[in-house]
Structure formats: structure tokens, C-alpha cells
N, C-alpha and C positions, 0 to 999 in steps of 0.2 A: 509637435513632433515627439521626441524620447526623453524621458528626463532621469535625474539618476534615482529618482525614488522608483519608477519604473526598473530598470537596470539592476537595482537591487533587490527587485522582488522575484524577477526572474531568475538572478543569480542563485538568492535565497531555494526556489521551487527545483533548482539543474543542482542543487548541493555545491555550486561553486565559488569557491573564496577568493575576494577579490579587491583589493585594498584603493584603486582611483576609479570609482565611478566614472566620473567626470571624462576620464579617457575611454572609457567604452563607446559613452553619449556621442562623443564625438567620432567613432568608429561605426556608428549605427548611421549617425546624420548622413558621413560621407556614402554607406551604403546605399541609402533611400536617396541621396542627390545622384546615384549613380542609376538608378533603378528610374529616376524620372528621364534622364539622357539617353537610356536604351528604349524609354516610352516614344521618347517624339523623333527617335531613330527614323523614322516612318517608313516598316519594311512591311503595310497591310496591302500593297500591291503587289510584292513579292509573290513569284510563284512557287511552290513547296512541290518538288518533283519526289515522285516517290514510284519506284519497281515494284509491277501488279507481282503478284506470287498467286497462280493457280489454286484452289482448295487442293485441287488433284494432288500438287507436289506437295505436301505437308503431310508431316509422318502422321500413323496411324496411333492415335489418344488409346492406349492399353492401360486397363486397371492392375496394379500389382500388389497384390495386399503384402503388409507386412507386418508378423504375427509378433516382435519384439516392441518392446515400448522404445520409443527411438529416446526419449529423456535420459533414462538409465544408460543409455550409453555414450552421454556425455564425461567429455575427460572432469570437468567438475561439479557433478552432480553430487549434491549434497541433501539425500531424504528429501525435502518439498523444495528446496530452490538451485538454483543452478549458479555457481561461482564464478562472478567475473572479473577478470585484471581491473587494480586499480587502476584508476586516471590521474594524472596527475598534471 
């Protein structure tokens, strides 16, 4: 399964600090023990109903050229990159 040298190398690659491995390990396990209970759910007889939509009724695909750099009109554009809220 997940181990914490694993957990820590992704942390490391996401830039995020994070002081009990150990406690994530086990936040991943229970995710994939949840992830096999929705597997054997057994919903592959299930019917998936879905409303046809005509081509007809769907709007007409018009090209709109737009002659500004849309980059540059970011609230935090910064010369070549673009500023985002820290995370915390």
C-alpha cells in the first residue's frame, strides 16, 4: 500500500510541510479501503439514464477573436509569471 517514505516524497514534490507522516499513511489507507467498498458496490448493472439534447438545440460555436493579451490583465501579473495566494 502507502508508506511514509512515499507520503513524504509527495509532500516534498506539493512544497508541503508536514510533521506525522504516519497520520496521513493512515488517511490514504482508509481512502483506498473506501475506494475498494465503492468497487464491489456492484452498481455495473445499473442503468445510467441520460436526456438526448437534439444537435439542433445547441447554440451556434461563433469564433470571437480577442485582440488583448488576456495574461496582462490579470489582477497579479507579474512580467512572466502570474501571482498566487499563499496556501497555507
Amino acid at each position: 500500500m502507502v508508506t511514509e517514505e512515499e507520503i513524504k516524497h509527495v509532500a516534498k514534490l506539493m512544497r508541503i510541510e508536514i510533521d506525522d507522516y504516519a497520520e496521513y499513511v493512515n488517511k490514504v489507507h482508509a481512502m483506498i479501503d473506501y475506494f475498494d467498498v465503492l468497487d464491489s458496490a456492484g452498481v455495473e448493472s445499473e442503468e445510467i439514464t441520460m436526456q438526448e439534447i437534439p444537435i439542433s438545440n445547441l447554440r451556434e460555436d461563433k469564433y470571437i477573436p480577442f485582440n488583448e493579451k488576456l495574461i496582462e490583465k490579470l489582477k497579479n501579473y507579474k512580467g512572466t509569471y502570474v501571482r498566487a495566494p499563499k496556501m497555507s
